[in-house]
Structures are given as C-alpha cells and as structure tokens.
C-alpha positions as CSV (number, residue, x, y, z in Angstrom):
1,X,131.2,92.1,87.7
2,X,127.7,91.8,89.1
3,X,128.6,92.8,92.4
4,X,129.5,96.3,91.1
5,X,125.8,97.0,91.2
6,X,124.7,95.8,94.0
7,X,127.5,96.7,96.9
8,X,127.6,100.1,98.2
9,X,131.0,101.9,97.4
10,X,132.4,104.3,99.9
11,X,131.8,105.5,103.0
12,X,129.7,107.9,104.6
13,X,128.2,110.5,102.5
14,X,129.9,109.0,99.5
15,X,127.6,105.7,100.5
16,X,124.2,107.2,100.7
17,X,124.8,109.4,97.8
18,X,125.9,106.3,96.1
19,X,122.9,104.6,97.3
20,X,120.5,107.4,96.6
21,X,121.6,107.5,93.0
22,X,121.4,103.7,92.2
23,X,117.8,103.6,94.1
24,X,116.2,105.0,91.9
25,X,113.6,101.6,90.8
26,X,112.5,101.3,94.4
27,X,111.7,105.1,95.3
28,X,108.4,105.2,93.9
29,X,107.5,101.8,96.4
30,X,109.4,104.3,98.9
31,X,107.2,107.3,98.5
32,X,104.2,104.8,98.3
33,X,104.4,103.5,101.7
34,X,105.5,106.7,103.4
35,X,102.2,108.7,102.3
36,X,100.4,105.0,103.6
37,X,101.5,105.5,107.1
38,X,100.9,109.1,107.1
39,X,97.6,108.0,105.9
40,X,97.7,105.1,108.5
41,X,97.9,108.1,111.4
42,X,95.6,110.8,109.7
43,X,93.1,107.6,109.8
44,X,93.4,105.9,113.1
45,X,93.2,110.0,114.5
46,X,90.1,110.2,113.1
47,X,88.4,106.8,112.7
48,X,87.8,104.0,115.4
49,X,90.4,101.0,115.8
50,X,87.1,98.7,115.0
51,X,86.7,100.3,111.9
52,X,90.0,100.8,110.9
53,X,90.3,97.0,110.8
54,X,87.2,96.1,109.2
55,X,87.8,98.6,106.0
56,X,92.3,97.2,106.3
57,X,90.3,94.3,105.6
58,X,88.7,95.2,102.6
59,X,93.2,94.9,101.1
60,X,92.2,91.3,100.7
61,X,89.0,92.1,98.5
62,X,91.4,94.8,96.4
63,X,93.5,92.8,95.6
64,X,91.6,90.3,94.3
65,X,89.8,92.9,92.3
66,X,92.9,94.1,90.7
67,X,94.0,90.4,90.1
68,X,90.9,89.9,88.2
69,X,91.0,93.8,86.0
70,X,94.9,94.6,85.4
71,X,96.5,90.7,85.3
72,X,93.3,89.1,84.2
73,X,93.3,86.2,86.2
74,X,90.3,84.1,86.5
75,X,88.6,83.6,90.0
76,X,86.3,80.8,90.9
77,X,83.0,81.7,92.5
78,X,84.0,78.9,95.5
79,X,87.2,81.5,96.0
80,X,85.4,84.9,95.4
81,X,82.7,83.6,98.2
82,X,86.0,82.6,100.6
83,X,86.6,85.9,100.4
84,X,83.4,87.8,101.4
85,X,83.2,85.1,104.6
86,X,86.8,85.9,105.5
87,X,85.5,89.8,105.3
88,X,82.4,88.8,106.9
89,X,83.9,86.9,109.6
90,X,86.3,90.0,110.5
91,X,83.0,92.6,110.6
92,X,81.1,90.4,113.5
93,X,84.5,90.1,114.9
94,X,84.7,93.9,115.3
95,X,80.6,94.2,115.6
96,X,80.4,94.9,119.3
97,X,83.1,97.5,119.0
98,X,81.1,99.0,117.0
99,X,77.8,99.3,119.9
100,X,80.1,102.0,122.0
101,X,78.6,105.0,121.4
102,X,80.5,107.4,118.9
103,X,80.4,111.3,119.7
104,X,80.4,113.8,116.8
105,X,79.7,116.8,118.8
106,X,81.7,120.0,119.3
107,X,85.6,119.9,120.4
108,X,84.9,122.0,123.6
109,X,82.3,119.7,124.9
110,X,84.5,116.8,124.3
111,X,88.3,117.2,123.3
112,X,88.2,113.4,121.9
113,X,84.9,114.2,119.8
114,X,85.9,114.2,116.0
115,X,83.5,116.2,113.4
116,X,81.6,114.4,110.7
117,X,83.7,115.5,108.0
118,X,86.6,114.6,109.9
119,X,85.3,110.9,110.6
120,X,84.4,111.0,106.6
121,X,88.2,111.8,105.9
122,X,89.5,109.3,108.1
123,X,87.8,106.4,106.1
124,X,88.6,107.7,102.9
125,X,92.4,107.6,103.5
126,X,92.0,104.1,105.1
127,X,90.2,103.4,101.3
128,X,93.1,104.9,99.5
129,X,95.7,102.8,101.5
130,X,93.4,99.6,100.9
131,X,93.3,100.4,97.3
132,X,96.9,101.6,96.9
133,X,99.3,99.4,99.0
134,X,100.3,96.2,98.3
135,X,98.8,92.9,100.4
C-alpha cells in the first residue's frame, strides 16, 4: 500500500518520531536552508540591504553556471547576455543606495559602524548562500 509511506502513523511523539525517521531524503535540503538564513542574518547584520540584493542577484548567474558545468546544458550567447542585463539592470537599480556614505570606523564612535573585516564576512556568506541554495 503506497499510502504506508507517505501518511504519518500515530500521534504525538509517536508522529514526529515517525516522521523524523522516514525524513531522512529531505534533511540534508533541511540543514541546507537553515545555515542559509543564519547566513541570510549574519549577512544583512553586516552588509547593506543595497548590497545584499545586488550580490542575491548574482543566484540567477549561479545557476546558470552550474547548469552549464554539472548538467552540461548548452547556453546561447543571446541568453547568457539576458542574463548579465538582468544583473546589470538590478545594480543601477540599487546604484544610488549605494552613494550614502558607509562608516567603517570604531563601535564607540558609532554603535551601527561595522569593521572592515566584518563588512568582508558579510559578503562572503551572501556568496556562499548565492552559490549554495537553490533558485
């Protein structure tokens, strides 16, 4: 009976135990996007909203990477050129965000000011979330 396998049996506790052993395809996708929104608030805590959304944007370019390396699918030039626009378009979207001015002094002069290495981490996790999570 097919439905064996996908209905929960049991009640409380017996439930999610039953659904924590039969789960076990999906966890990794689980763990995946949990340490993405961790990284999601380590990043915007550190990094701009402006720039947070031009590098989210670079998802689109990632994936198309990937689509090209690991399935080895074949993209046009016409497409690959769509794409850089569509990136393009979202940078000078964000641009005059980017003229406010952005402190990197000391904490006690500014509580909001966030170090340089700081800022540096910030962008990295938004590059491992563009490069790790799914479109």
């Amino acid at each position: 009976n097919d439905n064996a396998e996908t209905d929960a049996v049991g009640v409380g506790f017996a439930k999610l135990s039953w659904l924590l052993l039969n789960s076990k395809r999906i966890i990794l996708l689980v763990i995946l996007y949990s340490l993405a929104n961790l990284l999601t608030y380590y990043a915007l805590a550190r990094v701009e909203a402006s720039v947070y959304s031009v590098l989210m944007q670079l998802k689109i370019l990632t994936t198309a990477a990937f689509a090209v390396l690991i399935l080895g699918r074949n993209i046009s030039s016409t497409k690959w050129r769509a794409l850089f626009l569509l990136v393009l378009s979202c940078i000078l979207v964000a641009s005059p965000a980017f003229n406010s001015p952005v402190s990197c002094n000391s904490k006690e002069k500014n509580p909001t000011a966030v170090s340089m290495m700081e800022y540096i981490g910030g962008v990295m996790s938004i590059l491992v979330m563009v490069s790790a999570q799914p479109p």
